[in-house]
N, C-alpha and C positions, 0 to 999 in steps of 0.2 A: 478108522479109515478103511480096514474091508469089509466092514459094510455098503459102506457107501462103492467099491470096489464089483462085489455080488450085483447091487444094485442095479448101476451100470450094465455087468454083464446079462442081468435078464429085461432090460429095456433096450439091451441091443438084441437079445432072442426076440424082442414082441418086435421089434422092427422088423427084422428079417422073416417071421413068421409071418407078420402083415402082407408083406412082400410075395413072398414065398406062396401063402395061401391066393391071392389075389392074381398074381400072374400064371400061379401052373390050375389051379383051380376054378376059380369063381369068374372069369373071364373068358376060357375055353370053352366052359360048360354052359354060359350066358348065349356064345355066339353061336353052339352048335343046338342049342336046344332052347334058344326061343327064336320068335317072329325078329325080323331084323328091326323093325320100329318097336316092338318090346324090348331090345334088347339094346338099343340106340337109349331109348329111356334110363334103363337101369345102368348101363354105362357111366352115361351122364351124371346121376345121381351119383355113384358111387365112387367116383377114382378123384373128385373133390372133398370128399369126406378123407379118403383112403390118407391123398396129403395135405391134409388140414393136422391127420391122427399122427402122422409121422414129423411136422415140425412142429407139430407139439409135444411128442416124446424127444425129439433133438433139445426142445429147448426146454427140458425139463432137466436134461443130460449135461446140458452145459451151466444151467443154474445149480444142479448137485457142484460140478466142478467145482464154479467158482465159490458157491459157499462151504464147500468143506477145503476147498483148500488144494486139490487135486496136484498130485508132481507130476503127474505124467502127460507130456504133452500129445501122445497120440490121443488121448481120452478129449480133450480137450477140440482136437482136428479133428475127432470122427463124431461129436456133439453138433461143431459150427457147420462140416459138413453135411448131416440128416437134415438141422433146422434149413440152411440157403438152399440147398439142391431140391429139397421135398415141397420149399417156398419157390422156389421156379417152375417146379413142374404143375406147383398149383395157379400160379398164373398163367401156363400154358395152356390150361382146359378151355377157356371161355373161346383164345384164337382159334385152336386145333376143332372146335366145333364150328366155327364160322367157318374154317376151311371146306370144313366137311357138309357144311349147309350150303357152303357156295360151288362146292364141286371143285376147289382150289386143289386137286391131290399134290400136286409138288409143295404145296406148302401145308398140309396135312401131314402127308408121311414126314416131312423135312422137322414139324413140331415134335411128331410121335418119335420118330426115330432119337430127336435128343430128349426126351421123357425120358423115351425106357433106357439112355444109357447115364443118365443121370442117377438114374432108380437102382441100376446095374451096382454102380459106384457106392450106392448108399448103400444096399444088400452087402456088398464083399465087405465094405469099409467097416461094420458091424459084425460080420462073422468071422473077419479075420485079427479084430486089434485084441484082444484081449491074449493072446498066443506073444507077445512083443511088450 
């Protein structure tokens, strides 16, 4: 059972790494140093991959749980949590670009804004359960 424990705790590191590299890194560096229709590209490409990778390590997280048997129910809340929050924000990509192709900003930022505090959620919710 700590194995499966370690486990956990470094698929919640590659979460938050995921995260972590993607929001302070590869997104700042995207919009300040490429063309804005390069950079509209590469967006687009990447932050459906980003949570495609992240509720697939959630539900990798909650399939350890339930097949080893896990007691601990925050492991189990911070699994269900990465896989649905990380699966809504990957639904949110396709509207959040029609916003943005139709010049809808109230309803762009209003997508974006509940991404990044979903994302927010998922980042703390991984860095901080294994401490409890």
């Amino acid at each position: 059972m700590e194995k499966i424990f370690f486990i956990q705790i470094l698929l919640s590191g590659l979460v938050a790494g995921l995260i972590i590299f993607q929001s302070t890194l590869a997104a700042p560096i995207v919009f300040l140093f490429l063309e804005k229709k390069q950079a509209r590209i590469f967006i687009r490409k990447v932050f459906p991959k980003l949570f495609k990778l992240l509720l697939s390590i959630g539900l990798i997280m909650l399939c350890l749980n339930l097949f080893f048997g896990v007691n601990k129910q925050v492991q189990y809340l911070v699994s269900i949590i990465t896989f649905i929050f990380s699966t809504v924000c990957l639904f949110m990509v396709n509207p959040a670009n029609h916003a943005t192709d139709t010049n809808n900003q109230k309803r762009f930022k209003l997508l974006h804004k509940s991404s990044v505090i979903l994302t927010m959620i998922v980042l703390i919710l991984n860095l901080v359960w294994p401490f409890f």
